[in-house]
Backbone bond lengths (Angstrom), bond angles and torsions (degrees), N, CA, C in turn:
res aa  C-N    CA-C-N  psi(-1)  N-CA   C-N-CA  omega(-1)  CA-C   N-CA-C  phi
1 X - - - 1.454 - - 1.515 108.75 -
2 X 1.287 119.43 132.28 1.331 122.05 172.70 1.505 124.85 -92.60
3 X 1.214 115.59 150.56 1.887 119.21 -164.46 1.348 104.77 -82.99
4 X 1.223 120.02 110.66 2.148 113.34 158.06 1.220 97.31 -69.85
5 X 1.398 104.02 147.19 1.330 102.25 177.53 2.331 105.29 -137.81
6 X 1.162 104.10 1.43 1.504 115.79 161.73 1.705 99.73 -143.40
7 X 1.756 85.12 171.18 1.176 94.75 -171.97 1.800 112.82 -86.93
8 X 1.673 101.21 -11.73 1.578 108.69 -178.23 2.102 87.08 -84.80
9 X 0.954 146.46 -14.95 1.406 133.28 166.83 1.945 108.92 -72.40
10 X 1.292 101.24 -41.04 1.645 103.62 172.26 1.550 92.82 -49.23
11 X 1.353 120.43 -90.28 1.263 125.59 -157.79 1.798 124.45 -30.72
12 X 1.254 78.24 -34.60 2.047 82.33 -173.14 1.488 99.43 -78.60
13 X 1.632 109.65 -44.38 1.656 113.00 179.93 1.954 109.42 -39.22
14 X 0.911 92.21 -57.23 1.990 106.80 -151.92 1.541 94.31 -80.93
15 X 1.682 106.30 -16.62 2.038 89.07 177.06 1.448 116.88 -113.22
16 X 1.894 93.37 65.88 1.217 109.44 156.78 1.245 137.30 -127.27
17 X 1.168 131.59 -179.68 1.640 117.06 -175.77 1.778 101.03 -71.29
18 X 1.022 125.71 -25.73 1.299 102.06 -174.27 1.745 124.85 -65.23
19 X 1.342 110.75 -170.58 1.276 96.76 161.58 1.201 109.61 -117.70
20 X 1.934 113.97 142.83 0.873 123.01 -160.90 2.026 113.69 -119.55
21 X 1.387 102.70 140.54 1.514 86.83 -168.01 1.764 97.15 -129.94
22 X 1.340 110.71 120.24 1.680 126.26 -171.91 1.714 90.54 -106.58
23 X 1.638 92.09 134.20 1.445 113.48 169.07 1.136 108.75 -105.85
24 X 0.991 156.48 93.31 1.764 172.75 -176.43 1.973 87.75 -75.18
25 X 1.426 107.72 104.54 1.365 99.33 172.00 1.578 91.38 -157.53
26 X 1.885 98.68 168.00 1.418 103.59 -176.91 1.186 96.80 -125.49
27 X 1.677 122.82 160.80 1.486 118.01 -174.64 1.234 134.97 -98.06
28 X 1.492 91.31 26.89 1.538 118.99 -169.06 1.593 100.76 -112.21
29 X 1.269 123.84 -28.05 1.175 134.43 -162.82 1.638 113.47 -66.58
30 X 1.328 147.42 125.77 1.047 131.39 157.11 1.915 124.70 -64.78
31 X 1.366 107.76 -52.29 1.310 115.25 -168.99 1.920 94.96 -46.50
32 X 1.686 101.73 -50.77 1.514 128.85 -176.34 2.097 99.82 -27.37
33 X 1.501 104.89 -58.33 1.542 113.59 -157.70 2.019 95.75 -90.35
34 X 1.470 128.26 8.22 1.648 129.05 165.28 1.444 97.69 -85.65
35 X 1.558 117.76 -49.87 1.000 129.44 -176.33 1.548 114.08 -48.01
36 X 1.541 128.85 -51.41 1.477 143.16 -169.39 1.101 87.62 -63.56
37 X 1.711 122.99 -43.05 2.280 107.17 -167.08 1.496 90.96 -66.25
38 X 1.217 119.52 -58.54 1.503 119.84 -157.66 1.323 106.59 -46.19
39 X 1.388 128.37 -71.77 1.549 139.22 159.89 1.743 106.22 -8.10
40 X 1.266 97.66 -82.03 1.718 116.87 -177.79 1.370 106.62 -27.85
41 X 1.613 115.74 -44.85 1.779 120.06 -158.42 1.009 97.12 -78.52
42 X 1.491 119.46 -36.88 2.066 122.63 -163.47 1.930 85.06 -69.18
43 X 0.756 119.76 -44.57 1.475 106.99 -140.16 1.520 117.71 -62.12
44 X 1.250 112.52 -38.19 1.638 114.95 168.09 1.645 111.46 -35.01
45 X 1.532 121.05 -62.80 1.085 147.31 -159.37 1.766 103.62 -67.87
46 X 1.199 132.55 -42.31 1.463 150.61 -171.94 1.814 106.88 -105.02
47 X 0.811 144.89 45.64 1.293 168.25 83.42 1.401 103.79 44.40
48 X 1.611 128.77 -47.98 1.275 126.16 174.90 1.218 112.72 -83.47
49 X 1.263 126.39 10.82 1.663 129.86 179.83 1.491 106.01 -129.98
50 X 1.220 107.44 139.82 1.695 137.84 172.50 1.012 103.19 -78.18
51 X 1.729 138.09 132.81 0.921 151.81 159.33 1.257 125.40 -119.55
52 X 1.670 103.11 126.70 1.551 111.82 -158.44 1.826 102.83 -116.73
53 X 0.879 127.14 165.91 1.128 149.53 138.19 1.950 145.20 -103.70
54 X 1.216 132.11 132.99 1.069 98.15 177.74 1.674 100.82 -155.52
55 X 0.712 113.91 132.73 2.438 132.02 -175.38 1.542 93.95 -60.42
56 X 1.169 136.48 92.94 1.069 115.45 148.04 1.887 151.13 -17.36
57 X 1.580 86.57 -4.05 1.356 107.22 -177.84 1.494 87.02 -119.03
58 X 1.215 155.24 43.33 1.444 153.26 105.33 1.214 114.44 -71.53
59 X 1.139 102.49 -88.90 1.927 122.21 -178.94 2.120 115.15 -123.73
60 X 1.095 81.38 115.18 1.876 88.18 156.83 1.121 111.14 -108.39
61 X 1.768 109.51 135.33 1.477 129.21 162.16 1.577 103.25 -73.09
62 X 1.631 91.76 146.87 1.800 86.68 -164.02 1.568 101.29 -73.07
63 X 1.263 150.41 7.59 1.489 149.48 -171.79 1.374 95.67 -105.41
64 X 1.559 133.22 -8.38 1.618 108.08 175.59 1.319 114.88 -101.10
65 X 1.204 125.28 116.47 1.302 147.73 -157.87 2.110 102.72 -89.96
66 X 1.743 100.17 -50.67 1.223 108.95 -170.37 2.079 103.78 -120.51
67 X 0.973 92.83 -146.63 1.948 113.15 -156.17 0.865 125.63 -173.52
68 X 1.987 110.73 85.19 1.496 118.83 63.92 1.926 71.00 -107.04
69 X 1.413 102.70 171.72 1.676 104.64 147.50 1.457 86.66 -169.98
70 X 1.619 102.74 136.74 1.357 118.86 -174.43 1.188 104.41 -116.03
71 X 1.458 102.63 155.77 1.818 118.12 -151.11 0.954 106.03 -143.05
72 X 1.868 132.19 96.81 1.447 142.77 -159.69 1.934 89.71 -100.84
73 X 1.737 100.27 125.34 1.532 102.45 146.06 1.113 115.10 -151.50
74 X 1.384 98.87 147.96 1.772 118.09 161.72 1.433 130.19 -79.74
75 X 0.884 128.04 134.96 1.660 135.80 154.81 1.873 86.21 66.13
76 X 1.215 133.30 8.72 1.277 117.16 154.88 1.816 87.98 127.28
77 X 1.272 137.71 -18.39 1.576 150.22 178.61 1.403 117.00 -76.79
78 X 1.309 132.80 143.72 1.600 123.22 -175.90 1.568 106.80 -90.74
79 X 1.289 112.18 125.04 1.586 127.37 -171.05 1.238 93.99 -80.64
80 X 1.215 121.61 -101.06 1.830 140.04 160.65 1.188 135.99 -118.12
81 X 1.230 116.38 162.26 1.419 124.29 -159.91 1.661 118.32 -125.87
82 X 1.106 132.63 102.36 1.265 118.68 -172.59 1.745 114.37 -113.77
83 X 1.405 88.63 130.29 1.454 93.78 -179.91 1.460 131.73 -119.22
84 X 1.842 101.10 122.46 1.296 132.67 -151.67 1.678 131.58 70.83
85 X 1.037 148.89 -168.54 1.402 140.73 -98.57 1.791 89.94 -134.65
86 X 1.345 130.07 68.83 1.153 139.98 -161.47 1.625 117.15 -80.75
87 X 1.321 127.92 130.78 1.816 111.18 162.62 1.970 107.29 -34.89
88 X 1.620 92.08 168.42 1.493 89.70 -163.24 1.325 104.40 -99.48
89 X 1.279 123.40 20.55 1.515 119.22 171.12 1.650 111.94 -94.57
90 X 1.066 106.69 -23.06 1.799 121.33 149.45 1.225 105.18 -19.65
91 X 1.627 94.81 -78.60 1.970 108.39 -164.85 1.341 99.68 -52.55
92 X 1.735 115.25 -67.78 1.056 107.43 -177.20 1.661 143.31 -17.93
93 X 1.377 97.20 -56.88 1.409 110.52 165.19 1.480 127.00 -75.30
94 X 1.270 103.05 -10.32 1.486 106.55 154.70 1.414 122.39 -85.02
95 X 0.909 115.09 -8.52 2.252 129.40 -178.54 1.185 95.38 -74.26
96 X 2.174 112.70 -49.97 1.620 105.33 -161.50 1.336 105.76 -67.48
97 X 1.527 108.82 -57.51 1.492 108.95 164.92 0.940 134.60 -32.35
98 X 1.559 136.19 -9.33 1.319 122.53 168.02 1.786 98.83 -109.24
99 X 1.291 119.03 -27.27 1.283 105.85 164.42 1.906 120.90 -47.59
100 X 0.805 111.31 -62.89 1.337 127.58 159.24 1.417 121.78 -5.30
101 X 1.721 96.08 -59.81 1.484 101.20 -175.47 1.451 116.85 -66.96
């Protein structure tokens, strides 16, 4: 997973055709660092999706309220949003779902 580290690097990241998946986490967080293995394992396997990360002490998207909450988009639009540190068939079904769209 790669680090955003402003909010003008978010913007260019997520307004692309791919699909893009932001981890909104803090490094203080426990649930935050279950979440990074889970993330880490999908990613080999999902290949057509970008995987982002980002510290809440860089940049917050104004919709994350809590920590971790992950923020799926396509072509630059918000797919889904999941909030906090979920089994990984969650994500999964959030990947098809944005394939889909």
């Amino acid at each position: 997973m790669i680090e955003i580290k402003s909010e003008a690097e978010f913007v260019t990241l997520i307004n692309t055709e791919d699909i893009v998946l932001v981890d909104f986490y803090a490094p203080w967080c426990g649930p935050c660092k279950f979440l990074k293995t889970t993330l880490e394992s999908l990613e080999p396997d999902n290949e057509d999706i970008k995987f982002y990360k980002c510290s809440i002490e860089d940049f917050i998207y104004p919709t994350v309220r809590s920590v971790p909450t992950t923020i799926i988009f396509k072509n630059g639009n918000l797919v889904d949003t999941i909030l906090g540190a979920l089994p990984a068939k969650h994500y999964i079904e959030a990947f098809n779902k944005a394939r889909e769209v």
